[in-house]
C-alpha positions in Angstrom: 96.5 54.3 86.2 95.6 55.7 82.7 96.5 58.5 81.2 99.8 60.6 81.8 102.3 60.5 84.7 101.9 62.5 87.8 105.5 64.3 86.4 103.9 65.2 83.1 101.1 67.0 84.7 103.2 69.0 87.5 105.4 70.2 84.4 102.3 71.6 82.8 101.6 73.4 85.9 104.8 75.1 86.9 104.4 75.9 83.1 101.2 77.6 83.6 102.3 79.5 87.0 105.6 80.3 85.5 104.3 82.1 82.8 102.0 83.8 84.9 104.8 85.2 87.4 106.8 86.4 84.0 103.5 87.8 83.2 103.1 89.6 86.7 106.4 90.7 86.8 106.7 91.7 83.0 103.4 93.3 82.1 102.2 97.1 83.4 98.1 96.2 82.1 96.7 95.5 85.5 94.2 93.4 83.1 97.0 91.7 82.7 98.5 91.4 85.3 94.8 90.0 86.6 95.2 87.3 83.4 98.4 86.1 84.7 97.3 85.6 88.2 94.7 83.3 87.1 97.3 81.8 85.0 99.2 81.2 88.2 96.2 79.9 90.4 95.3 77.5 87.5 99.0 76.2 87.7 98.4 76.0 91.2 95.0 74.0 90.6 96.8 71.4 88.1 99.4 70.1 90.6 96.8 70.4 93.6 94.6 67.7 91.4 97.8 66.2 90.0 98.7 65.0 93.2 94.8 64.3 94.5 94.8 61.5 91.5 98.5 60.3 92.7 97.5 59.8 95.7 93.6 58.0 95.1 91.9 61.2 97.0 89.7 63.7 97.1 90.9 66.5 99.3 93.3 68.2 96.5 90.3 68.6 94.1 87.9 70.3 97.3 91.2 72.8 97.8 90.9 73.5 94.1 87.5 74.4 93.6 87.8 76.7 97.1 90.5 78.2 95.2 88.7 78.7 91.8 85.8 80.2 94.0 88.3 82.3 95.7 90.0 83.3 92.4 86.3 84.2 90.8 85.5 86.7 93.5 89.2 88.4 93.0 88.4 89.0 89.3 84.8 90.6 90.3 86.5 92.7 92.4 89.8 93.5 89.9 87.6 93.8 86.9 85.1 96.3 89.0 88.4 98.7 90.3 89.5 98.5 86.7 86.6 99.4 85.0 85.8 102.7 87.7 89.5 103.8 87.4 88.8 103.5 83.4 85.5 105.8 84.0 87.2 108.4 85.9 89.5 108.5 83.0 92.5 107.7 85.3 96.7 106.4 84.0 96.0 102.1 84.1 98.9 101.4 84.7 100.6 99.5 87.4 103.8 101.3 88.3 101.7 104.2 88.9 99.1 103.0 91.0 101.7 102.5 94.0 100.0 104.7 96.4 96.1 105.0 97.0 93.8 107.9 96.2 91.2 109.3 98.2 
C-alpha cells in the first residue's frame, strides 16, 4: 500500500465536512451555505474512497461519483433559486427565508 494511511485520509475528511457544518450553521449567505454543503459532501466523498482503497474495491468510488452527480444537480438548482430571488430584488438571507412565498 503506497501513499498515506487510511487514518490520515478520514482526518482530512471529517476536516472537510466539519468545516462545512460550522459553515452551514455559522453563515446567513445561502451561497454559502451552498459552498459549505459541497464542502460537506466532498468530506463525505474522501472517506467513501478512503475506505474503497482500504478495502481493494470499487463500490465506495461508484457511491461517490452518484454523489458528485447528485451534488452537481443541487447546485443548478441552488444557484438558479438564488440568482431569481436576486432578480426580484428580494432579502438573501437565510434566517429570513423560513417560510415560502407564492
Amino acid at each position: 500500500m503506497n501513499g498515506p494511511a487510511v487514518t490520515w485520509y478520514l482526518c482530512v475528511a471529517a476536516f472537510l465536512f466539519f468545516t462545512g457544518a460550522l459553515g452551514v450553521l455559522i453563515r446567513r449567505s445561502p451561497l454559502i451555505v451552498l459552498l459549505s454543503l459541497e464542502l460537506m459532501l466532498n468530506g463525505a466523498n474522501l472517506a467513501l474512497i478512503a475506505f474503497s482503497r482500504f478495502h481493494g474495491r470499487g463500490d465506495g468510488q461508484i457511491f461517490a461519483l452518484t454523489v458528485m452527480a447528485v451534488a452537481a444537480s443541487e447546485v443548478v438548482v441552488g444557484l438558479g433559486l438564488i440568482v431569481a430571488m436576486a432578480r426580484r430584488k428580494l432579502d438573501l438571507d437565510v434566517d429570513k427565508l423560513r417560510t415560502l412565498r407564492g
